[in-house]
N, C-alpha and C positions, 0 to 999 in steps of 0.2 A: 504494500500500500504506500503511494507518497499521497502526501499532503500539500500543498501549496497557498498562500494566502495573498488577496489583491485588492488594496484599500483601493485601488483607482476605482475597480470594479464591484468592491465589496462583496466581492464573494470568496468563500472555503472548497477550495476545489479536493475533491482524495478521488484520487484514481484505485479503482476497485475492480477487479474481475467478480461482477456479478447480473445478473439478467434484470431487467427494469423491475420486474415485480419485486426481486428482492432488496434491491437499491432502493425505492419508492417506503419499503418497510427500515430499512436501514437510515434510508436520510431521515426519516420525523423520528426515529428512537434514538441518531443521534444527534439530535437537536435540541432533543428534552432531554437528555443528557449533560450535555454541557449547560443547560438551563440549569438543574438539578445540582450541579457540581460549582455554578456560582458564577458560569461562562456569559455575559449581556453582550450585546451586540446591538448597535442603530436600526432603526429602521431602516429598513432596505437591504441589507446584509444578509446572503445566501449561501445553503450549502450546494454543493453539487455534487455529484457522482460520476466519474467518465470513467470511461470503458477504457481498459490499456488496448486495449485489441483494435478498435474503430476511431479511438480521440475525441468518440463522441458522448454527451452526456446524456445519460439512461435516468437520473432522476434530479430533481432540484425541490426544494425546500426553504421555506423561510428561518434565519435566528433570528 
């Protein structure tokens, strides 16, 4: 897994080998996650999920 972060963009990118449905249950669990753990974030601040395999992103989420 990498991680990457981009105040231009405001979003938490993690590249993840996983298929949208599980990425989609993956990005809200960890979002409330780092909620839970004390992690805030601005409005507008996103996670995302991309696929190592296509460089495309299979789910996105608000923090």
């Amino acid at each position: 897994m990498v991680c990457t972060v981009s105040t231009a963009s405001h979003t938490v990118t993690m590249t993840i080998n996983m298929v949208a449905s599980e990425a989609r249950t993956f990005c809200s669990g960890a979002a409330s996650q780092m909620h839970q753990v004390g992690a805030h974030f601005a409005p507008g601040w996103m996670l995302r999920i991309v696929s190592p395999a296509s460089g495309a992103s299979v789910a996105e989420c608000s923090l």
